[in-house]
PDB file of N, CA, C and O in Angstrom:
ATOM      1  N   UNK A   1       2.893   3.966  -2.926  1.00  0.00           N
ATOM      2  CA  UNK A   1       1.907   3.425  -3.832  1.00  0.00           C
ATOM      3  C   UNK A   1       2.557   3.269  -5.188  1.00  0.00           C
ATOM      4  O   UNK A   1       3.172   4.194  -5.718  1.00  0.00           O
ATOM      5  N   UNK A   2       2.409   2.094  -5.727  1.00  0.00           N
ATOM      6  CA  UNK A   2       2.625   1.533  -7.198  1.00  0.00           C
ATOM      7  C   UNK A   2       2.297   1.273  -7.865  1.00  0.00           C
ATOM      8  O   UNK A   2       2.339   0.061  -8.076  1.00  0.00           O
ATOM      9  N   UNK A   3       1.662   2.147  -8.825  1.00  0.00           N
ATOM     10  CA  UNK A   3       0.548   1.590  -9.976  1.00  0.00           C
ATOM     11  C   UNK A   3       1.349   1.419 -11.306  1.00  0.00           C
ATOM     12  O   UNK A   3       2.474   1.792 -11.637  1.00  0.00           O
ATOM     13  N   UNK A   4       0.328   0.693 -11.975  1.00  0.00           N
ATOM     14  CA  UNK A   4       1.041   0.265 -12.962  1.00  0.00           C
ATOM     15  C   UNK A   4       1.570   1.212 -14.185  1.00  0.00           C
ATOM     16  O   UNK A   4       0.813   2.109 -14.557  1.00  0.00           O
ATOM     17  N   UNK A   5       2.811   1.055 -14.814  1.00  0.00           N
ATOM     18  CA  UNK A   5       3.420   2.391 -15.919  1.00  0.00           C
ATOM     19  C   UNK A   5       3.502   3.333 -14.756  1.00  0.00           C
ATOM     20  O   UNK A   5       2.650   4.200 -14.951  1.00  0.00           O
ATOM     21  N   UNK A   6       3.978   3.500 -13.923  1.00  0.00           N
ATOM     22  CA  UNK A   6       4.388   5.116 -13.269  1.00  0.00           C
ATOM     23  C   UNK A   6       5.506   4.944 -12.170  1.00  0.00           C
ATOM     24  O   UNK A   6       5.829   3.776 -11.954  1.00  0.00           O
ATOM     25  N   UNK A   7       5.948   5.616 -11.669  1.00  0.00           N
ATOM     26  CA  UNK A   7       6.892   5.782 -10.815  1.00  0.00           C
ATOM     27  C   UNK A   7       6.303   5.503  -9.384  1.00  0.00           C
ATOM     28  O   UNK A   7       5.084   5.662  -9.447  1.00  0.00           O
ATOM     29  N   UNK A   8       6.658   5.186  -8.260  1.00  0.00           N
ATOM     30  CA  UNK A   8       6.461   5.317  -7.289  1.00  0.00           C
ATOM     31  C   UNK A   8       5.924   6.233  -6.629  1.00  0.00           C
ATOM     32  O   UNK A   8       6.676   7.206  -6.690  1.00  0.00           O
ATOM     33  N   UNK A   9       4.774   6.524  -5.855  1.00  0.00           N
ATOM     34  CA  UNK A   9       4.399   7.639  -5.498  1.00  0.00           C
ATOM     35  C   UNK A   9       4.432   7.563  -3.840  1.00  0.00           C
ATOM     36  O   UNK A   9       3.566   6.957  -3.209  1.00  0.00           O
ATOM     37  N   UNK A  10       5.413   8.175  -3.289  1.00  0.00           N
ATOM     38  CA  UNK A  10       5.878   8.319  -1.736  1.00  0.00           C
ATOM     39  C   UNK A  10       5.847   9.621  -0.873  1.00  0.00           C
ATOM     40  O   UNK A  10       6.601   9.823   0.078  1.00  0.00           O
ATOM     41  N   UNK A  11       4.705  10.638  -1.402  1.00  0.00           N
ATOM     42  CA  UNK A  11       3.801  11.310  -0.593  1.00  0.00           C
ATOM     43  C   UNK A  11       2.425  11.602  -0.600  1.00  0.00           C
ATOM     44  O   UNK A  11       1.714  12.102  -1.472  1.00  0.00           O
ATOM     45  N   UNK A  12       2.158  11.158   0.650  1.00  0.00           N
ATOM     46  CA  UNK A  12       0.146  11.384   1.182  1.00  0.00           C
ATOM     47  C   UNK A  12      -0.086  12.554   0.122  1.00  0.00           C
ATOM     48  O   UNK A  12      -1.314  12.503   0.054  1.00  0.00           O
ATOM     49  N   UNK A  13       0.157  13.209  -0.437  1.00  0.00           N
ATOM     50  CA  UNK A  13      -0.414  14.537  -1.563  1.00  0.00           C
ATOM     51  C   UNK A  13      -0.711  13.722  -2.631  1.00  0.00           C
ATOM     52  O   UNK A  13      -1.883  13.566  -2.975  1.00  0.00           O
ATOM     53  N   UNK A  14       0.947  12.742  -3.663  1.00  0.00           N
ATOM     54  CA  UNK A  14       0.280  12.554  -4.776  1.00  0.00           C
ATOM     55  C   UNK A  14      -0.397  11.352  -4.853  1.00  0.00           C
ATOM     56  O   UNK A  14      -0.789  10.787  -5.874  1.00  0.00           O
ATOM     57  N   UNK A  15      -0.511  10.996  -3.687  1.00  0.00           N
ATOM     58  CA  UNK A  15      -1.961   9.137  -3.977  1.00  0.00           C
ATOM     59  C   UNK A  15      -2.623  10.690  -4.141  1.00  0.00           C
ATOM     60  O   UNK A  15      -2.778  11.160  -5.268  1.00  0.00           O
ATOM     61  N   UNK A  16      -2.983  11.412  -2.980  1.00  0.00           N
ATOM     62  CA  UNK A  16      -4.650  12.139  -2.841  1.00  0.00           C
ATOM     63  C   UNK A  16      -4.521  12.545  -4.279  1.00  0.00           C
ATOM     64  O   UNK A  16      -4.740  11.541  -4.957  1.00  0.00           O
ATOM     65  N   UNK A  17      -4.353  13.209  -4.765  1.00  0.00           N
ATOM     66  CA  UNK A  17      -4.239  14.006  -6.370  1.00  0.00           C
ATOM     67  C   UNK A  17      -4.421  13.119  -7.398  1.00  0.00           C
ATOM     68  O   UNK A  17      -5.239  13.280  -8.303  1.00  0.00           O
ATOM     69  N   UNK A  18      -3.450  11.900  -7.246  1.00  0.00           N
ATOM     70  CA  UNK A  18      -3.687  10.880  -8.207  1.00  0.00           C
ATOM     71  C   UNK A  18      -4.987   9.912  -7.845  1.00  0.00           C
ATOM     72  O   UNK A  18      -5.671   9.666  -8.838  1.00  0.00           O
ATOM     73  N   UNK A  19      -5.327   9.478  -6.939  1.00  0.00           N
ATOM     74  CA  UNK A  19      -5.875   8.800  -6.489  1.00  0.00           C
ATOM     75  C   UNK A  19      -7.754   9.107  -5.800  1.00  0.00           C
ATOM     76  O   UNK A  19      -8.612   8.283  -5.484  1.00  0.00           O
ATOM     77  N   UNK A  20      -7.783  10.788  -5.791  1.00  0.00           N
ATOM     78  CA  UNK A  20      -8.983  11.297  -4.652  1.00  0.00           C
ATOM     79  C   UNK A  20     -10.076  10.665  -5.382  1.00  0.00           C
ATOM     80  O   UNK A  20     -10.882  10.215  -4.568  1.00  0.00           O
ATOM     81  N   UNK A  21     -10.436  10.445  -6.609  1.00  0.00           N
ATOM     82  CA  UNK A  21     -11.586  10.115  -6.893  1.00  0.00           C
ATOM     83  C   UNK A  21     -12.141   8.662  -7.047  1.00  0.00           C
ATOM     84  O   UNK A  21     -13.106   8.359  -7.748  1.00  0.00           O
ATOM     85  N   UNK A  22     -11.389   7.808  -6.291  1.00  0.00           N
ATOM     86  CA  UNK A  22     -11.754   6.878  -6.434  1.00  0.00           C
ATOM     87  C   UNK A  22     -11.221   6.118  -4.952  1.00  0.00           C
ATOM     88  O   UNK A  22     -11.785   5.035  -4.793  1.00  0.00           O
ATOM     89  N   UNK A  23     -10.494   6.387  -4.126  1.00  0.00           N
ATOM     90  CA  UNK A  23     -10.978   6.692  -2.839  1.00  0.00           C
ATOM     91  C   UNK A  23     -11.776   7.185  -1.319  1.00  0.00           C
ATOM     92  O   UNK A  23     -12.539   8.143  -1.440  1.00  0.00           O
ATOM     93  N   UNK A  24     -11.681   6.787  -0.400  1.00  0.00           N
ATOM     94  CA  UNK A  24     -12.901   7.494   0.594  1.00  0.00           C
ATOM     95  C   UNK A  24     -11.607   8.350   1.529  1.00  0.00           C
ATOM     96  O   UNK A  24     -11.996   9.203   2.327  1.00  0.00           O
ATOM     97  N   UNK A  25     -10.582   8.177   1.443  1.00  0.00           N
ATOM     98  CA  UNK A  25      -9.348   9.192   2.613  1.00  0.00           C
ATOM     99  C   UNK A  25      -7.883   8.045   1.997  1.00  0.00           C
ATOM    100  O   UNK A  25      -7.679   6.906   1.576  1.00  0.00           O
ATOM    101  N   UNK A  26      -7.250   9.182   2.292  1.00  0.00           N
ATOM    102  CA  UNK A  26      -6.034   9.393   2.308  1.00  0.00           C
ATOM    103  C   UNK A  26      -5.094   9.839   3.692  1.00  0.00           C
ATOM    104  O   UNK A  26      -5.156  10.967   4.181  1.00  0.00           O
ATOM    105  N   UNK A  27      -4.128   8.627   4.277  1.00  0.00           N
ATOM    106  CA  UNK A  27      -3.491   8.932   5.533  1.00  0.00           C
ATOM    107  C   UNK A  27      -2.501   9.594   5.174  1.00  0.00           C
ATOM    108  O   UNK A  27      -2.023   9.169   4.122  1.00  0.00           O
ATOM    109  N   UNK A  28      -2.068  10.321   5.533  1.00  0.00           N
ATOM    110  CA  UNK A  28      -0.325  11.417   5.248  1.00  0.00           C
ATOM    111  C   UNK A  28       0.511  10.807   6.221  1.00  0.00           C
ATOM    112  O   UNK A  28       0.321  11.181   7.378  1.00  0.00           O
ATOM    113  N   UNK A  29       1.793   9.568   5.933  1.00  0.00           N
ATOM    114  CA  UNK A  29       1.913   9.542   7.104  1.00  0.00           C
ATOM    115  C   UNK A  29       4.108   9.965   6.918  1.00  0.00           C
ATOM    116  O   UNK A  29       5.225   9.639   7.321  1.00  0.00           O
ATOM    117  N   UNK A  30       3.315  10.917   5.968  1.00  0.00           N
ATOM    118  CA  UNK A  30       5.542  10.985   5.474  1.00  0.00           C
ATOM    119  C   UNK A  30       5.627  10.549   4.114  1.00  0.00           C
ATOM    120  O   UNK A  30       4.873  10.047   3.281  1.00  0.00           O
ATOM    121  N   UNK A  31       6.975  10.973   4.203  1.00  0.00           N
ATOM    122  CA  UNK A  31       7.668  10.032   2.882  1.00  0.00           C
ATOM    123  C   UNK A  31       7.593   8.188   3.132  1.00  0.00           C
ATOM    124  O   UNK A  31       8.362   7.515   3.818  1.00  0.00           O
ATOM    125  N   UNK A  32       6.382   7.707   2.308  1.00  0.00           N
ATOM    126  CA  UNK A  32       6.756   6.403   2.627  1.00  0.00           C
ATOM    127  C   UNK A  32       8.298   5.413   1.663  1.00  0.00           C
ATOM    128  O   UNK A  32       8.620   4.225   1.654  1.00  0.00           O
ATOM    129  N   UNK A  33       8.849   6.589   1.018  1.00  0.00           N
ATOM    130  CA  UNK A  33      10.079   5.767   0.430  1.00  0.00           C
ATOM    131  C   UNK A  33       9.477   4.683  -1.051  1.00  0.00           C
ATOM    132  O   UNK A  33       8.419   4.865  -1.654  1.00  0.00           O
ATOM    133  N   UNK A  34      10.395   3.706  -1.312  1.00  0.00           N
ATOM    134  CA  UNK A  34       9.922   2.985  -2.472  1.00  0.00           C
ATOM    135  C   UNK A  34      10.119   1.260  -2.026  1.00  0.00           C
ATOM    136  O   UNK A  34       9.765   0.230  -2.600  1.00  0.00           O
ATOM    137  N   UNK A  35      10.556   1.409  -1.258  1.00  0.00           N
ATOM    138  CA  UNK A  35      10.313  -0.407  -0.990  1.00  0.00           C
ATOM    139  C   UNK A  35       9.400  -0.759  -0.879  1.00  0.00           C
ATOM    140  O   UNK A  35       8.443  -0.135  -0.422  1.00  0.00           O
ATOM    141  N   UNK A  36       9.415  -2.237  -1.392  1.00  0.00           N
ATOM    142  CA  UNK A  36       7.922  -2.908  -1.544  1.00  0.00           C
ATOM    143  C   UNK A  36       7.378  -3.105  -0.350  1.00  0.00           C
ATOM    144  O   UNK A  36       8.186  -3.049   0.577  1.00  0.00           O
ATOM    145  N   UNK A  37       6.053  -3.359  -0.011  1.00  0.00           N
ATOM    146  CA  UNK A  37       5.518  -3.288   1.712  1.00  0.00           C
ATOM    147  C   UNK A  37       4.725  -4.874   1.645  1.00  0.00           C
ATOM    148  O   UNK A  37       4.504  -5.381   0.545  1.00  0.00           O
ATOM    149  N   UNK A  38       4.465  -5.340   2.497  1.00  0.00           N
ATOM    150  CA  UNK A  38       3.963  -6.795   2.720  1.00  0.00           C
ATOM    151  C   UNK A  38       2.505  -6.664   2.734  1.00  0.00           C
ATOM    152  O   UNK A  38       1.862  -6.104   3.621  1.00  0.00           O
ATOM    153  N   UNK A  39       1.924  -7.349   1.446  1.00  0.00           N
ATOM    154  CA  UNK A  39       0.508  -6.881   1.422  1.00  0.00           C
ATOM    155  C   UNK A  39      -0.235  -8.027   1.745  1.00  0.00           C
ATOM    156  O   UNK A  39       0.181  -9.021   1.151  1.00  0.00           O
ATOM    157  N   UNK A  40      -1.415  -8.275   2.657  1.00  0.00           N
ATOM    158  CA  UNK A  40      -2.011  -9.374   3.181  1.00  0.00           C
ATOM    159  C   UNK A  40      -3.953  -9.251   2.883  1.00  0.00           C
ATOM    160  O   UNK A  40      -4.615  -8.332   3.365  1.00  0.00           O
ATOM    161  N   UNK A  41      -4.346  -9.980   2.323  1.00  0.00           N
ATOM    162  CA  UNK A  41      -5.383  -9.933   2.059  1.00  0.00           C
ATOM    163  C   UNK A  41      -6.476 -10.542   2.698  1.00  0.00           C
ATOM    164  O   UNK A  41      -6.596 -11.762   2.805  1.00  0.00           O
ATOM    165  N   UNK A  42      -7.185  -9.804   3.077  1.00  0.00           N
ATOM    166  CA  UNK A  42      -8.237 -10.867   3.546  1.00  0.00           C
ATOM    167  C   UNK A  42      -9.464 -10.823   3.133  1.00  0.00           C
ATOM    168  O   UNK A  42     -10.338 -10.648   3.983  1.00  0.00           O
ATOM    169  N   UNK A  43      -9.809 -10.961   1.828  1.00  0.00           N
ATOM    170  CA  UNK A  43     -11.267 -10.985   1.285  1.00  0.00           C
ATOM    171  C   UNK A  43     -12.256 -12.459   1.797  1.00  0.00           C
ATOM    172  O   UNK A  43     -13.464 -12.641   1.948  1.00  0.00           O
ATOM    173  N   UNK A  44     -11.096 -13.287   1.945  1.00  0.00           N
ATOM    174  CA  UNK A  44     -11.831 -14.863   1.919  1.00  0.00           C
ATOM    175  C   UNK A  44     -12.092 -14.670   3.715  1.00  0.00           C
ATOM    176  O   UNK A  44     -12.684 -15.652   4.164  1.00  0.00           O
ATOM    177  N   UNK A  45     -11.769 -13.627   4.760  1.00  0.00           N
ATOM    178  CA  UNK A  45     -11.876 -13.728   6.113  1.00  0.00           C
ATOM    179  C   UNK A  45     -10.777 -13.970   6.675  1.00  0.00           C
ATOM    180  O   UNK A  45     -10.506 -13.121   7.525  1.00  0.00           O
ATOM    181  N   UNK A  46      -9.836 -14.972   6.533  1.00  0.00           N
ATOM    182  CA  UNK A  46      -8.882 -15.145   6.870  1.00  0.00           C
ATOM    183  C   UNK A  46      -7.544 -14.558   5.897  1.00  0.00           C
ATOM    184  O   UNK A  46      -7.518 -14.459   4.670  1.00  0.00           O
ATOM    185  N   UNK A  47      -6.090 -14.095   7.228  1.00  0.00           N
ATOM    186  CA  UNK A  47      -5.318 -13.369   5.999  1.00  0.00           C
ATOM    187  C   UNK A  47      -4.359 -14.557   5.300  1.00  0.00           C
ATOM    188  O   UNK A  47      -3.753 -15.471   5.860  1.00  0.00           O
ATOM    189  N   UNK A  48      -4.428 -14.265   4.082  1.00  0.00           N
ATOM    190  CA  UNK A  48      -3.528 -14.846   3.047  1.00  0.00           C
ATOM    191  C   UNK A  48      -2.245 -13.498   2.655  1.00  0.00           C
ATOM    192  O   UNK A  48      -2.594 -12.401   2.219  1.00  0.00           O
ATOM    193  N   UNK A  49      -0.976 -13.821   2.883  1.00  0.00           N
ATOM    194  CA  UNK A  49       0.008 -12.883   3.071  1.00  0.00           C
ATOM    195  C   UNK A  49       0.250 -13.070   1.138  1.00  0.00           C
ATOM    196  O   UNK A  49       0.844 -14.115   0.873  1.00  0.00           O
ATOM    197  N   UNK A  50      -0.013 -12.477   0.274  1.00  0.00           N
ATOM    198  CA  UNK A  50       0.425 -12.346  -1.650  1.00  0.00           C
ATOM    199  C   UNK A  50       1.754 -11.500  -1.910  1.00  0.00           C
ATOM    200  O   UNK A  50       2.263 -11.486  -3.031  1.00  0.00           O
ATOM    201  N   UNK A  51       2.331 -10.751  -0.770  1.00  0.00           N
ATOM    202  CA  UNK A  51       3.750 -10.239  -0.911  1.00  0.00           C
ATOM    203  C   UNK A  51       4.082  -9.968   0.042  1.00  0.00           C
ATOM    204  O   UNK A  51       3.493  -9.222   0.823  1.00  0.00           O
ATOM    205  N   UNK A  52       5.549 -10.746   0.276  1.00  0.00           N
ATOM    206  CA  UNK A  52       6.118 -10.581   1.254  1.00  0.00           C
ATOM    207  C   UNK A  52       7.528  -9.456   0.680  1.00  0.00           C
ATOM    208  O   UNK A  52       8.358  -9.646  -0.209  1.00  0.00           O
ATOM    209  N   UNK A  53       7.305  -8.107   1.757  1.00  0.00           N
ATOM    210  CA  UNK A  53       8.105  -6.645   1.665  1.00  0.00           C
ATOM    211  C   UNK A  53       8.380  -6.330   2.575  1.00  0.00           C
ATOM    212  O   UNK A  53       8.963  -7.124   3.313  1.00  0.00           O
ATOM    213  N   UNK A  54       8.090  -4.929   3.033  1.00  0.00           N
ATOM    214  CA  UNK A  54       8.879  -4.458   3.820  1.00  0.00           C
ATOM    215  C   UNK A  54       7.945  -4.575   5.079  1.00  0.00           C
ATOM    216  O   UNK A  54       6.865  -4.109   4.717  1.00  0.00           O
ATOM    217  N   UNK A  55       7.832  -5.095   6.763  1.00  0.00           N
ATOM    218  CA  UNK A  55       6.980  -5.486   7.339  1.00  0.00           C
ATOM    219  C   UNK A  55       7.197  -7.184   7.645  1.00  0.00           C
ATOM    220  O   UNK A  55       7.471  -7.985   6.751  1.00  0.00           O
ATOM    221  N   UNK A  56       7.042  -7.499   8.889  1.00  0.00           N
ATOM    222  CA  UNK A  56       6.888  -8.695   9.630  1.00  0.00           C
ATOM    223  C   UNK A  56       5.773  -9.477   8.997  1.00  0.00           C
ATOM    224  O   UNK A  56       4.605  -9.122   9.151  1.00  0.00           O
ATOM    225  N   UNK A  57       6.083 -10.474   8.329  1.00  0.00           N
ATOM    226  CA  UNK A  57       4.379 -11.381   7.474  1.00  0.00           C
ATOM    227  C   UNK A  57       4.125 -12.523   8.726  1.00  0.00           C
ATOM    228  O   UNK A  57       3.057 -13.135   8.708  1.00  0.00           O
ATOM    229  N   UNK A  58       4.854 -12.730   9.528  1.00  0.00           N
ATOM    230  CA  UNK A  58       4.981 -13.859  10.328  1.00  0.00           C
ATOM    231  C   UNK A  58       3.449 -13.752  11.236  1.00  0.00           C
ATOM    232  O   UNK A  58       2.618 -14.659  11.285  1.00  0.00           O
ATOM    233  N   UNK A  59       3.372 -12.858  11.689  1.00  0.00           N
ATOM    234  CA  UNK A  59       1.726 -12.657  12.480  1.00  0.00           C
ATOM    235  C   UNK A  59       0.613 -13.009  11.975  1.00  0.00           C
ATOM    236  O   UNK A  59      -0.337 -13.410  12.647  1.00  0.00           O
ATOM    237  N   UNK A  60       0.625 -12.836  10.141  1.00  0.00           N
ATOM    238  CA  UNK A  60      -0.111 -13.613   9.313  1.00  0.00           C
ATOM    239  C   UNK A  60      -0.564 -14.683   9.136  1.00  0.00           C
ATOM    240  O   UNK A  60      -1.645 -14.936   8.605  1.00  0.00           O
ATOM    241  N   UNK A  61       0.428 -15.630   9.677  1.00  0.00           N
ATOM    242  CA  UNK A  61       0.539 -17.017   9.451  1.00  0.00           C
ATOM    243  C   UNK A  61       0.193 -17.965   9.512  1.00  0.00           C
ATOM    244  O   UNK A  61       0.859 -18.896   9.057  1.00  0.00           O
TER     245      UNK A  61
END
């Protein structure tokens, strides 16, 4: 997780700590590391891929 002004945060503890109150759960799934991840949105229903990272975007498509 990458919010803005801060460092990278790459364990399930500090999203929950940084993050618990304005979330509904938190997955622990490891060190997720710092590379960027492929984020795909789908508010409009269909996905629109807005960064392509770490992850296959092609299924998106």
């Amino acid at each position: 997780l990458l919010l803005p002004g801060a460092e990278p945060f790459t364990d399930g503890w500090q999203i929950k700590e940084e993050l618990d109150h304005q979330v509904d759960a938190v997955v622990d799934a490891g060190d997720a590391g710092t590379e960027p991840t492929t984020v795909v949105d789908w508010t409009e229903g269909a996905p629109e891929v807005v960064r392509v990272g770490a992850g296959d975007p092609s299924r998106f498509a």
